[in-house]
C-alpha positions as CSV (number, residue, x, y, z in Angstrom):
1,X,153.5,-134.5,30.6
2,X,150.6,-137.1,30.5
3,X,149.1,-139.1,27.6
4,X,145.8,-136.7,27.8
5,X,147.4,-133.5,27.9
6,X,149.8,-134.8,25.2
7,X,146.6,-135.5,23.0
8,X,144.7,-131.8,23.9
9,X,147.8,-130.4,22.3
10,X,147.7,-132.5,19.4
11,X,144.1,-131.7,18.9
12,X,144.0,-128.0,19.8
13,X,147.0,-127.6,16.6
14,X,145.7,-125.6,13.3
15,X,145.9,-128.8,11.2
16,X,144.5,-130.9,14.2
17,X,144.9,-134.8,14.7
18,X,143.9,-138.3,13.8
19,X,143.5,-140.9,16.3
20,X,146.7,-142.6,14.4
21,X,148.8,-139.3,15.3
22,X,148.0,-139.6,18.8
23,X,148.1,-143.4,18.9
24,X,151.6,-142.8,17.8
25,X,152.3,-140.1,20.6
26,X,150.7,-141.5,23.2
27,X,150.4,-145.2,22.7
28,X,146.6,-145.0,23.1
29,X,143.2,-143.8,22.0
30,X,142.3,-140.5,23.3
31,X,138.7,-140.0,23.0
32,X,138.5,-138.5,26.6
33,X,141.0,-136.1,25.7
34,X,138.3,-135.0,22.8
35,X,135.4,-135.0,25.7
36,X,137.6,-133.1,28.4
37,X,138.4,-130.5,26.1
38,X,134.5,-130.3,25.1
39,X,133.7,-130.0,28.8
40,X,135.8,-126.7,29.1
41,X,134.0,-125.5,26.3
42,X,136.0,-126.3,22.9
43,X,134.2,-127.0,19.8
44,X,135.3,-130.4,18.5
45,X,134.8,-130.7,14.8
46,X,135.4,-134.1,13.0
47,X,136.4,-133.7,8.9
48,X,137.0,-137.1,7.2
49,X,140.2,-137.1,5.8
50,X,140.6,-139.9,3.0
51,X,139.9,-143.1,5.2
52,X,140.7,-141.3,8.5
53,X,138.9,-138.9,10.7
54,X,140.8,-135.8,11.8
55,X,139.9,-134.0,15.1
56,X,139.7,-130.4,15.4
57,X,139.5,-128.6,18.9
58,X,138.3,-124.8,18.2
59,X,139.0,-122.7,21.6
60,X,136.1,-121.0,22.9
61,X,137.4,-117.9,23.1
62,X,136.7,-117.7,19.4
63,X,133.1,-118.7,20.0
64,X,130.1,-116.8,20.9
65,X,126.5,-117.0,21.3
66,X,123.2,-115.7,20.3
67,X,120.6,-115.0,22.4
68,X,117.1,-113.3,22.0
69,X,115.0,-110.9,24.6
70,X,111.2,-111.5,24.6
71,X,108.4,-108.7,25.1
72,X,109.1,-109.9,28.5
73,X,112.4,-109.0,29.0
74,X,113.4,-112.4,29.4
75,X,116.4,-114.0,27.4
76,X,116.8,-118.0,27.2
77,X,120.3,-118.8,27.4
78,X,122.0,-121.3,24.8
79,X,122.4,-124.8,26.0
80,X,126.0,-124.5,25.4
81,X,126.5,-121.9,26.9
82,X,124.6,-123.2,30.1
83,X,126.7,-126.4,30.4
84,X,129.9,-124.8,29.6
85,X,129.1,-122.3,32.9
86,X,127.6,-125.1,35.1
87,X,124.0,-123.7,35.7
88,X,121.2,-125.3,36.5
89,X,117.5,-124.1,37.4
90,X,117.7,-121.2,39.9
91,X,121.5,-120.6,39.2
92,X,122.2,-117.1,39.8
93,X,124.1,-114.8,37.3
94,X,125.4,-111.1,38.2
95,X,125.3,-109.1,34.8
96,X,127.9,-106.1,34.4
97,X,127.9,-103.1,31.6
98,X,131.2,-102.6,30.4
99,X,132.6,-98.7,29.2
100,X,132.1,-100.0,25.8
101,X,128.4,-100.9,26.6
102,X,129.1,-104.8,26.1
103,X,127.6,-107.0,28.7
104,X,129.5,-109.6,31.0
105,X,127.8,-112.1,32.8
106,X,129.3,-114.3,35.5
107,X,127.7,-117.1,37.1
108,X,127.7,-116.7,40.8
109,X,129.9,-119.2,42.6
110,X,128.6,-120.6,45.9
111,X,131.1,-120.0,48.8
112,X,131.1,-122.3,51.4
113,X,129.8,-120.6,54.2
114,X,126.4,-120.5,52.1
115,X,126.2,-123.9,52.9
116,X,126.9,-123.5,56.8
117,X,123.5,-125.4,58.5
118,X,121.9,-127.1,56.2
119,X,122.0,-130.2,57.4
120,X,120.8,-129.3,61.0
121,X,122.9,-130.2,64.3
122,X,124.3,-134.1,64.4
123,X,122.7,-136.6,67.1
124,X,124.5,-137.0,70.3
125,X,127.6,-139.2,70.2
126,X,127.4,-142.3,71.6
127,X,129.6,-143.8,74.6
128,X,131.9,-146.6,75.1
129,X,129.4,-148.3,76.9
130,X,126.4,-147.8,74.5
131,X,129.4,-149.1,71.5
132,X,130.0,-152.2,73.8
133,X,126.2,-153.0,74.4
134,X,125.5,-152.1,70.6
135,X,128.6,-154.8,69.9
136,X,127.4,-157.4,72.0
137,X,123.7,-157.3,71.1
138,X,125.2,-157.9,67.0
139,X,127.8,-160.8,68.3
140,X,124.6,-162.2,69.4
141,X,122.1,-161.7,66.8
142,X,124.6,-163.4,64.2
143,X,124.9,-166.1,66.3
144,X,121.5,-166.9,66.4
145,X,121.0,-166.2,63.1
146,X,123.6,-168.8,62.5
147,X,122.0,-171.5,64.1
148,X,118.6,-170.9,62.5
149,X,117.0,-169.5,65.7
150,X,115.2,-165.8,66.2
151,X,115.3,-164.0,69.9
């Protein structure tokens, strides 16, 4: 197992960690262990604990978020829970009703075939001979250039 997954289990434990715990685990400090976990959407808390700070890593299944609809109809997403999913300005969501009238929303992966032509047809390839011509006009150049004279 490796020194940052070490540490994610240290952290993610009911009485958490201090850096000194994982120092002593792992031989190193482990703060991007703390910001991998917050990237998959664990709540880091940080309690002083006499002259040491103890890390807490709250899974995000235990979290949740509050959102509210406008006259409009329109509901702002929580920054959280934007970054946590990945979306961006025109990111598309597909929205679901549950039997138990609970609402799941997925954000809509792009598949690669969605980005098939989009960057348009390549130029023609080039041939041997336009490789040796393009080789031989550089061999001079820096030759020239070398000698302090311009073609």
């Amino acid at each position: 197992m490796n020194k940052t997954k070490m540490a994610e289990q240290l952290f993610t434990r009911p009485e958490g960690a201090t850096m000194e715990d994982v120092i002593a685990v792992t031989g190193d400090y482990q703060y991007r262990a703390l910001k991998r976990l917050k990237s998959r959407g664990y709540r880091i808390s940080a309690r002083k604990d006499g002259r040491v700070t103890r890390y807490h890593a709250i899974s995000p299944a235990a979290e949740t978020f509050e959102a509210t609809v406008t006259a409009g109809g329109k509901v702002t997403l929580p920054k959280e829970l934007r970054e946590r999913l990945g979306l961006r300005t025109g990111s598309r969501l597909r929205l679901a009703v549950d039997a138990d009238r609970r609402l799941v929303m997925t954000a809509e992966a792009k598949r690669l075939s969605d980005l098939a032509g989009i960057l348009g047809k390549p130029r023609r390839t080039a041939t041997l001979e336009d490789m040796d011509k393009g080789i031989r006009d550089a061999v001079v150049e820096r030759y020239l250039r070398a000698i302090g004279r311009k073609r």
